[in-house]
N, C-alpha and C positions, 0 to 999 in steps of 0.2 A: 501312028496306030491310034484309032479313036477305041472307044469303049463306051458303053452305053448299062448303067448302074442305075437299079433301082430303089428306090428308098426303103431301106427296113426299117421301121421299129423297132423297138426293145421293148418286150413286156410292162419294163417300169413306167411307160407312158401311162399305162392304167392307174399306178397310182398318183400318175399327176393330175389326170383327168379328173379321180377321184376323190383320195384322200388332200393330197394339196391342192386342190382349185379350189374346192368349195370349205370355206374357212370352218365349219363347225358342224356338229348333228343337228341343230338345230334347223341351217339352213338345208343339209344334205336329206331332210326328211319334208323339208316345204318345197324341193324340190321333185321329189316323189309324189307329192300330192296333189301339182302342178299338170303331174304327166295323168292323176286320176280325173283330174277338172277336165284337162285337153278330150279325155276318154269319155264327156262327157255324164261323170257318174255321180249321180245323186247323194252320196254319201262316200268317205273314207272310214276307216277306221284303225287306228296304231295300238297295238296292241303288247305290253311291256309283260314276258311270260319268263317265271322262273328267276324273277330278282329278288333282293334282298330287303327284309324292311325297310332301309332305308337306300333303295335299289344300287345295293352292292350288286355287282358283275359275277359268276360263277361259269361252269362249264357248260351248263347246263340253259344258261341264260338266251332269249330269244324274242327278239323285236317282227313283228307279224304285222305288214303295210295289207291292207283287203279294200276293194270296192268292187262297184255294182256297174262299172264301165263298162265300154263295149268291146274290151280285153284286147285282143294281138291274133291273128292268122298266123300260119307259116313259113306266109313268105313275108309278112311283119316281120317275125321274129328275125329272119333268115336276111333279109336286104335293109333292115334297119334298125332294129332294136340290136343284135349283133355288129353293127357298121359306125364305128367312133365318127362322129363332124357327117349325120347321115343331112344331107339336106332335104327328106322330104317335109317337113313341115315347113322349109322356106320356101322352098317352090310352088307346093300347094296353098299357101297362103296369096301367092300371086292370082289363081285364079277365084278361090274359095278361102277369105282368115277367117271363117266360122265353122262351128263344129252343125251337127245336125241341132243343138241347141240352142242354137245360137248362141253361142259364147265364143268370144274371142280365142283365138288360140297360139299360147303361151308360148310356149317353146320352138324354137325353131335352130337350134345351134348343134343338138346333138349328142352332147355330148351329158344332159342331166340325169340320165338314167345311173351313167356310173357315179352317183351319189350314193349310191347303197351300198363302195368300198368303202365310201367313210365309217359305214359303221361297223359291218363285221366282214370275212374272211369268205364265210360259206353262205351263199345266196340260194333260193331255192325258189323259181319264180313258175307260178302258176296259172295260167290263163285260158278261160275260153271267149272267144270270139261270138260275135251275136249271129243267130240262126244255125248252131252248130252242136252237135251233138257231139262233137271229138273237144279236149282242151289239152293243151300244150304244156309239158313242163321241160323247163329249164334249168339245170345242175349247174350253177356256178362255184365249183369246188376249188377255191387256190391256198386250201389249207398245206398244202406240200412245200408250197412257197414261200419264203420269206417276205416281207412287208413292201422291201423295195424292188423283189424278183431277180435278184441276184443270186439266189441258191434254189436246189431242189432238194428237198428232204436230208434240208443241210450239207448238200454239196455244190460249191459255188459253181456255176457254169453260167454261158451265156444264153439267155431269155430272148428269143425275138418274139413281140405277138401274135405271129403268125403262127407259134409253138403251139399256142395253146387252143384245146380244142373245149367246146363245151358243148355237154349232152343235152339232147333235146329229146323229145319221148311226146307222141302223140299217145293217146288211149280215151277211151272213151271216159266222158264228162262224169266224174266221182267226189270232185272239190266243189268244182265251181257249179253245185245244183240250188233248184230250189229247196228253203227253205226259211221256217221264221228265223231271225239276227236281233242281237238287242244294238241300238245304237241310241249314244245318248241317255240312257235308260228308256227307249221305246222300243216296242217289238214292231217289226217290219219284217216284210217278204223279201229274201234274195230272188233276185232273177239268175236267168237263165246264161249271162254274161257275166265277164269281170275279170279282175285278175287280184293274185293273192303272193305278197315278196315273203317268202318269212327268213331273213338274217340268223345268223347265228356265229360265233365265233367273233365274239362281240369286241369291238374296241372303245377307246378311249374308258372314262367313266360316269357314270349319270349319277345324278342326287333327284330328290321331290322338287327342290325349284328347278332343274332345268326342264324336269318330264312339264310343269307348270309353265315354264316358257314356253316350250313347244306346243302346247295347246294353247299358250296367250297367241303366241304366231300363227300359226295355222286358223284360228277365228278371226284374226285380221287381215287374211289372204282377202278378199274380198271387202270392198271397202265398204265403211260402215256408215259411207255419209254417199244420199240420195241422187244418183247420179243425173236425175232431170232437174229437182230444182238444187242441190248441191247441199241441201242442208240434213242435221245427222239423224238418221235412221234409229226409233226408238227400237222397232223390235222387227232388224233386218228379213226380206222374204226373203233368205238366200233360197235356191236350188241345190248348194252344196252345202251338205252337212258334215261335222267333225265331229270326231268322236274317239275320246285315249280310256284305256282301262289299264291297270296294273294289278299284275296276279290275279284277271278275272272281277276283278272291282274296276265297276265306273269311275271315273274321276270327273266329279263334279267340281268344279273351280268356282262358281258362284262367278260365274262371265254376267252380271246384272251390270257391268260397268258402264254398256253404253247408257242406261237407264238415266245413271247417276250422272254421265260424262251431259247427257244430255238437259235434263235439267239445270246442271251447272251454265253450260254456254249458254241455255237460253236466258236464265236469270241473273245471276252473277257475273256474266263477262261485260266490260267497260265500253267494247267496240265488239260490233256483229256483222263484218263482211261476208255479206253472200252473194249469191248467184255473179262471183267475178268471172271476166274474161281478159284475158291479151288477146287481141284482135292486130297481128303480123301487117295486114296490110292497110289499115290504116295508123298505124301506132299508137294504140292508146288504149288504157284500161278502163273498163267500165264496170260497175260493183253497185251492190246496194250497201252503205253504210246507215247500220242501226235501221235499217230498212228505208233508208231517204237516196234514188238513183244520182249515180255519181259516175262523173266521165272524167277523166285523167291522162293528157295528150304527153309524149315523151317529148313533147317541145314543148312544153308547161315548165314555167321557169321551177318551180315548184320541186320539179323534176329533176332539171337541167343544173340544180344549186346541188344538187346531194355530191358529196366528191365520191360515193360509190360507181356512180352513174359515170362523172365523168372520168373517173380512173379509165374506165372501158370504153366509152364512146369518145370522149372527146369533149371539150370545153362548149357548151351549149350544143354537144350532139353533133360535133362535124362529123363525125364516125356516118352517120347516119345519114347524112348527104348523097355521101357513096356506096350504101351498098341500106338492102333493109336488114333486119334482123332473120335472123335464120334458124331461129330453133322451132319456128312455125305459133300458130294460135294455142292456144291452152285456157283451162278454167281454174278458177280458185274458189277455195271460203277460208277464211281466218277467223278465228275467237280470240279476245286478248283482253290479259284481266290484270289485277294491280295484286300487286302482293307486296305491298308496302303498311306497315304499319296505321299511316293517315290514311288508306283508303275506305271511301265514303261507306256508310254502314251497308249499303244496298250490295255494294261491290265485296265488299267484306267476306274472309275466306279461312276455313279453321285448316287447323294441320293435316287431317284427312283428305279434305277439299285440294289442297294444294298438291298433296302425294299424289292423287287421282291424274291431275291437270300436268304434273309432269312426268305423270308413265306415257302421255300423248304429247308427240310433239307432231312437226307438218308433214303429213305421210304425201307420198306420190304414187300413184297408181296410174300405168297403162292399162287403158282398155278393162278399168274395174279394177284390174287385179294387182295388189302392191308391189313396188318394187322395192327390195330388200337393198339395204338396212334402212331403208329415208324412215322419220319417226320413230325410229329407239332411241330412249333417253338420253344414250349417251353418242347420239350419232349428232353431228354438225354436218350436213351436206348443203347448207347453205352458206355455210361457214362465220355465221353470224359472232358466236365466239371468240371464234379467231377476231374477228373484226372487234369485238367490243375490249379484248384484252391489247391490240395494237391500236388501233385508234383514240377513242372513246368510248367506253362504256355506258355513258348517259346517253349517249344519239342510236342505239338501237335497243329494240327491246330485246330480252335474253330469252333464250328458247324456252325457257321456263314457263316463261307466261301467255306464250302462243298457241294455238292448237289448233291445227288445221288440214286441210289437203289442196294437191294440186294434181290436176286430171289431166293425163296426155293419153297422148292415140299413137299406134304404128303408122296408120296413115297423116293422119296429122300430124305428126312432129317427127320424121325418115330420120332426122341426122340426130336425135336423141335415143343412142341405144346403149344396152345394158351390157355391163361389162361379163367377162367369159365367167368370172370368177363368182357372181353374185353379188357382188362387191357397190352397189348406184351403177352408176353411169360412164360411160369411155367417155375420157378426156378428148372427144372430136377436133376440137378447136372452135371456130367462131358458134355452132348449134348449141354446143353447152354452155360454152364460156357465157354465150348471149339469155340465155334460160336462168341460167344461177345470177348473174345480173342484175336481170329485171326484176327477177324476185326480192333480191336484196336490194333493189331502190326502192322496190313499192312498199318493203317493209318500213325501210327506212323513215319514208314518206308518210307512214300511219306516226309513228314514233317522233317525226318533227312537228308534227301538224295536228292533226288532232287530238292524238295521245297528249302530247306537250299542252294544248290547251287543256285538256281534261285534268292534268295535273295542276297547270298554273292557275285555276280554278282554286281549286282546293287551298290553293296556301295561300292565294286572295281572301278567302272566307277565313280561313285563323287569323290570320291578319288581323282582318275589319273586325274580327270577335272579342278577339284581345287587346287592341292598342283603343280602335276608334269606340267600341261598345265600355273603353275601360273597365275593362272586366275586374282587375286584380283591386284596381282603387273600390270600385261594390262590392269583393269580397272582403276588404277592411272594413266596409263602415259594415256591412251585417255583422261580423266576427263581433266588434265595437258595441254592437247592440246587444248581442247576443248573454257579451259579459259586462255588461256596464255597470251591474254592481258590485266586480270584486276591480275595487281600486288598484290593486297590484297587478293582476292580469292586465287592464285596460294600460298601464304604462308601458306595461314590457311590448304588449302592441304596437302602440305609437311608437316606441324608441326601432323594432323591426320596420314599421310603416317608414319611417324617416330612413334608416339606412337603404331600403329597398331605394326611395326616392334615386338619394345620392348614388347609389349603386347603376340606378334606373339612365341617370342623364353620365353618369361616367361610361357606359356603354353605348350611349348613341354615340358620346364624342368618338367614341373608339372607333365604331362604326362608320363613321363619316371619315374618319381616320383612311380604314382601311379602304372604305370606298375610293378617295384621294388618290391610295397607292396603284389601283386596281386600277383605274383609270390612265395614271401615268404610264403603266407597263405597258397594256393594251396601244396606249396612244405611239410609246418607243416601238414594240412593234411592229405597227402600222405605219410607222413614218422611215424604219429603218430598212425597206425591201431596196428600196432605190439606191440606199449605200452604199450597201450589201452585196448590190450588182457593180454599181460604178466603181466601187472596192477590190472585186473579182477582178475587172475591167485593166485597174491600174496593175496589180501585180501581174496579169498577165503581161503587160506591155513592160514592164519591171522584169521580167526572166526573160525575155526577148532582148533588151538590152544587155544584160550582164552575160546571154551566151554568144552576143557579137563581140562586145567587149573582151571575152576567153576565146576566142576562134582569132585562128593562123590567118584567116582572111584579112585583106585591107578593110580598115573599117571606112566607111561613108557615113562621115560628120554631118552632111547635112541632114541627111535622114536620123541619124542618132538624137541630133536635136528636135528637130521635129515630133518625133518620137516624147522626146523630155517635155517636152510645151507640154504634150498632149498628156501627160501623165499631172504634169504644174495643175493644166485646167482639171485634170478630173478632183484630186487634191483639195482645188480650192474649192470645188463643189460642195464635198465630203465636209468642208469646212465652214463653208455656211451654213450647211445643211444643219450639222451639230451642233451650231450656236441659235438656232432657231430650239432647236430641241430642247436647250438646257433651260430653257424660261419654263417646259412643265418641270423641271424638279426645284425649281424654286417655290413651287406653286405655295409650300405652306407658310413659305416669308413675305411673301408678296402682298401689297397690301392695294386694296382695288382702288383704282384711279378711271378717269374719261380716258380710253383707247377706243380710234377709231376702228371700225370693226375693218374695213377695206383692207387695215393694215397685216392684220392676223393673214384676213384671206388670202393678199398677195403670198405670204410666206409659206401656207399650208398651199396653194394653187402651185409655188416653185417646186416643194418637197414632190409633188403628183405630177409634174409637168412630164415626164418621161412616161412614166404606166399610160395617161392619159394618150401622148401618144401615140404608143405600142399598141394600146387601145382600139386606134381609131377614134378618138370619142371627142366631139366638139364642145367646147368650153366657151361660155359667154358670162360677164358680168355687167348687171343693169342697173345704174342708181338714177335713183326718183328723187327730188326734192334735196336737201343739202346732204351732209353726213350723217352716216350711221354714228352713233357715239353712244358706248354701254361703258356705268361704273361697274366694271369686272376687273377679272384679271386676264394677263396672257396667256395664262395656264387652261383658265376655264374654256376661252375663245378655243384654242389649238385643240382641247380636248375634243371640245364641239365638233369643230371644222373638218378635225383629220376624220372621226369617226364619219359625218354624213358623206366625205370622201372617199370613206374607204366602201360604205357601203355603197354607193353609188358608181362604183366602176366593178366592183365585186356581181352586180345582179345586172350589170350593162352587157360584163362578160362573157354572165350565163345566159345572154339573150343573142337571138336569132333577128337582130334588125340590123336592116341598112345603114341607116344614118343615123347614130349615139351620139344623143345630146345631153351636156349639166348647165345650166341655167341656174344663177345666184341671183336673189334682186336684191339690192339693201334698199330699203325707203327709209330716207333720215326724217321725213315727216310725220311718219305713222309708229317712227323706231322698231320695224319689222323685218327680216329677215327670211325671204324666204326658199329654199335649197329643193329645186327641182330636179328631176331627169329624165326620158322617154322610154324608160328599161320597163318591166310588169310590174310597174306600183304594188302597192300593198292591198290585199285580198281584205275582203269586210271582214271575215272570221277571222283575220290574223289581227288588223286591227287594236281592239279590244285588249290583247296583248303584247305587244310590242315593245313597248317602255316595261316590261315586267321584266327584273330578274331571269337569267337561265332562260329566257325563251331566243329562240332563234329558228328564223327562216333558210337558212343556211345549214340548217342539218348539221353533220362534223365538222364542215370549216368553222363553226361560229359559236361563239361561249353564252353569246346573248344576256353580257354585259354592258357592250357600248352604249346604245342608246338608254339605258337604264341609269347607269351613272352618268353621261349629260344632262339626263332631265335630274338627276340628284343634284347635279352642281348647281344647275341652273335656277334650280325652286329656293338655294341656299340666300341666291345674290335674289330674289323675290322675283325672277322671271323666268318664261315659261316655254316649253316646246311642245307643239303639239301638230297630228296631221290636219293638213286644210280640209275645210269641210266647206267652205265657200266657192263659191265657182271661180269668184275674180282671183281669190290666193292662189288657186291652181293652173300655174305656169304652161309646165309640161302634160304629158299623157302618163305619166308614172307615177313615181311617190312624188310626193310636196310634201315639204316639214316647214311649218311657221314658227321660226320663232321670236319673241316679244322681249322686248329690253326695256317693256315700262311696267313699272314696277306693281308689282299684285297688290293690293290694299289687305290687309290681314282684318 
């Protein structure tokens, strides 16, 4: 026997459509406002009637949605407005997605209009249509009902929505006529169209700041930054106007913010990306920084280093080989300021300033219009946070200090669409995942690279102010001047000038100290990956044994030994490996002698001999004239060696070449050294900074220690590393590091 059963509903669907889909009244009222823009209408207005001083909820109380749109017909009313998931705005957007306004048009799922259960019980919706002399009203009355529609007038029974019926009533046009309206505090003429919700049966409960929120949201339904050249609009030309009164008073919010936001970004911020683009089909961002044009390929090692990037594409972007990116082109601007104490006076930001900069963070708007929540304070859609509390929080900047937007299209970007709930965006898979991504590399990329330099600026100049300007020894000898004829003061001086001293050079030892230590660990890290694996390796082949060993099977001796060698060799690997290593922790007993450099190399070339081949990456050593020979230590050497190893197969790995070559030369006659490879050398802007503390080209992978404490070691024993700037030094097509084992003359 077959049967053929149709789908009912239960009434409570309504309230999921309504009350629990769209997460608050806030949103549930920017979506009402959404459907007056669609309705093309010049102005809204919300209007808070019969609350409380401080809009306490009563019986009496009544939220009143009005515009000046081109209202609803009957068979509107009757095949869509009445119809849950109606798809005419999706279908129509296939031939026409603009309204007679031209504006984009928002809605197309269906289901936003029951945004008006979120807020009260009894709906009252009034509308005339354009050229019409009749207007339409609508009696949404489910006061009999309980919340979830599970009773009638408190008797539980079963709800389907097909139960419910709701009145409709043409008559002629008595609401929706001409007349002057204040909106804004300006008087204006209603037209002759529009439509008018007014709620009542009111739920949840409002305060002054959310009625405040909701008028902050609603003024930034429309974006507030210039959608031709992308930069912010001091005193926006919307077409759509807002407008909230409470009990009949305007509610003036003093919205002069963008005024203030705008001045801020243009003066105060560190970095001024604008007019950006992701350009899909060739892969690469293009932007004006600080106003100088700038191009950025995703196969820019630059790029390709961030371990954002390659979490998701793949180790120099194999991802990308096979397939493009799929969340389509897009535009950007980003503003990014310093909110650190040292920051340069120009960039300098009071507690106001700052409040301002983080009520904006990076909004997103389709087609002009925002998509909710991206941009509230407390929202991460890019999940930058997350990232800076698991990862590092030095290697990105924190939404605090960002302020930006990014501009997508319905057409332009199909597979980035918004969730049912109002909620950002559906988790699609590769459209989002690849959009939230690139976003988060390119921030990334500001925050390793410019940002980083802008900072590492700064603590150059205190630096050079304090140490090389000796600052502190010129403020003794004025103090000294200053009191030079009270004998008693002028000793107690000298006696603090003297402890400072000794104080002065007990902290550099300290510091050279800790540099030492900082080096070793960095260096056991760097040398321990190959262990660590050949380690994994052997106990793997170690539990492989012991459960032939426990198994009812015949065992086969030969292969069990075989087995055993193979465990022997890897063992005695791990054993060389470690006794090379323990010469860095002797480093502060060690007293420097002639070691030839070849010898180091060999040992640090053994430790890399695997990565290297896993690599790919060809390895050559060239000696000129007799041996290299430096009075150093083994410590100092290995420290050297493993780091311009490490970073040399590190930026070979994020590159996209054929054939990966490291080239060492020692010239024993020139006593030079110098450590090449054919990977993206070092950038002129990077340059400059390199040997500095905390800098790193490496984004999260990299502490941007290493080479900082080599050239420290190295300056201790009076020799030096630096990049070639000569043409003959420079081996390969990459980095080239020189460095010299003849001694600096002081």
């Amino acid at each position: 026997m077959k049967n053929d059963f149709k789908i009912r509903p239960y009434a409570r669907l309504l309230t999921m459509l309504g009350e629990q889909l769209i997460k608050n009244e806030r949103i549930a009222l920017a979506e009402l406002a959404k459907n007056s823009y669609d309705a093309d209408a010049n102005w809204v207005k919300i209007s808070f009637l019969n609350f409380g001083k401080n809009m306490e909820v009563d019986d009496d109380s009544v939220i009143l949605i009005e515009d000046d749109g081109s209202g609803m017909t009957l068979e509107t009313i009757k095949n869509q407005w009445l119809s849950p998931a109606t798809p005419s705005k999706k279908i129509s957007k296939k031939t026409l997605d603009t309204t007679e306004k031209g504006r984009k048009i928002q809605g197309e799922k269906g289901i936003g209009r029951f945004a008006v259960l979120k807020l009260g019980k009894k709906v009252i919706i009034t509308t005339r249509p354009i050229d019409s002399k009749i207007e339409h009203v609508i009696n949404f009355d489910f006061s009999q009902y309980d919340d979830d529609f599970l009773s009638e007038n408190n008797k539980q029974k079963e709800i389907y929505l097909d139960d419910l019926s709701i009145e409709v009533e043409s008559r002629p046009a008595a609401v929706i006529i001409p007349k002057t309206r204040k909106i804004s505090g300006a008087l204006i003429e209603q037209g002759t169209s529009g439509t008018r919700i007014e709620i009542s049966g009111i739920k949840g409960t409002w305060t002054p700041n959310k009625v405040r929120d909701v008028f902050r949201d609603l003024t930034r339904l429309q974006s507030i930054f210039d959608g031709a050249s992308g930069n912010l609009v001091v005193h926006p030309q919307t077409s759509f106007q807002v407008s909230i009164e409470v009990n009949g008073d305007d509610q003036d919010f003093s919205e002069n913010y963008v005024e203030r936001l705008h001045t801020l970004l243009t003066e105060s911020s560190v970095f001024q990306i604008e007019d950006g683009q992701y350009n899909q089909p060739k892969k690469l961002f293009s932007f004006k920084l600080n106003g100088i044009p700038q191009i950025l390929h995703l196969a820019d090692s630059d790029i390709t280093a961030l371990r954002v990037f390659r979490d998701h594409f793949g180790t120099a972007g194999e991802e990308l080989k096979r397939r493009s990116t799929e969340c389509g082109s897009f535009n950007f601007g980003f503003y990014v300021f310093d909110f650190s104490a040292s920051a340069e006076a120009k960039y300098s930001l009071d507690k106001d300033d700052k409040n301002l900069i983080k009520d904006h963070r990076i909004y997103l708007y389709r087609d002009g219009i925002r998509v909710y929540p991206y941009g509230e304070p407390d929202d991460d859609w890019l999940r930058i946070d997350a990232y800076r509390g698991t990862i590092s929080a030095g290697q990105f900047l924190s939404n605090d200090q960002v302020v930006g937007y990014v501009n997508i299209s319905e057409k332009g970007n199909p597979g980035l669409k918004d969730k049912t709930n109002r909620e950002g965006l559906i988790e699609t898979g590769n459209p989002t995942d690849d959009f939230i991504c690139l976003l988060q590399t390119f921030l990334a990329f500001v925050r390793s690279k410019p940002y980083a330099q802008y900072r590492a600026g700064i603590v150059e100049k205190n630096a050079i102010n304090i140490f090389k300007e000796e600052q502190v020894k010129t403020d003794f000898e004025v103090i000294k001047e200053s009191i030079k004829d009270n004998k008693k003061a002028v000793a107690l001086l000298e006696k603090a000038e003297k402890n400072y001293k000794a104080e002065r050079q007990f902290l550099v030892q300290r510091a050279e100290t800790t540099e030492d230590l900082a080096g070793v660990g960095l260096s056991v890290e760097t040398a321990s990956h190959d262990i660590t694996s050949i380690m994994n390796k052997a106990l793997q082949k170690m539990d492989s044994i012991i459960r032939v060993g426990n198994g009812k099977a015949k065992v086969n001796f030969e292969k069990m030994m075989e087995d055993l060698a193979s465990v022997r060799g890897m063992l005695g690997f791990i054993d060389s490996q470690l006794r090379d290593i323990q010469l860095l922790f002797r480093s502060a007993k060690q007293r420097r002698r002639e070691i030839r450099v070849s010898d180091i190399l060999e040992k640090v070339a053994k430790i890399y001999e695997q990565t290297i081949s896993k690599a790919n990456i060809e390895y050559e050593v060239e000696v000129i004239g007799g041996p290299l020979v430096a009075k150093t230590t083994d410590a100092v050497l290995l420290q050297l060696l493993l780091n311009l190893f490490d970073n040399a197969v590190f930026w070979l790995d994020a590159s996209d070449i054929e054939t990966k070559r490291i080239k060492v030369q020692l010239d024993g006659r020139e006593s030079i050294l110098i450590f090449s490879d054919n990977g993206p050398g070092i950038r002129k802007d990077d340059a400059p900074y390199i040997f500095e503390p905390f800098y790193s080209g490496k984004g999260e992978e990299g502490r941007g220690l290493g080479l900082y404490i080599a050239k420290q070691l190295l300056e201790r024993h009076d020799y030096s590393i630096e990049l070639a700037d000569l043409k003959n030094q420079k081996i390969l097509s990459g980095a080239n590091f020189v460095i010299s084992f003849v001694r600096e003359k002081s």
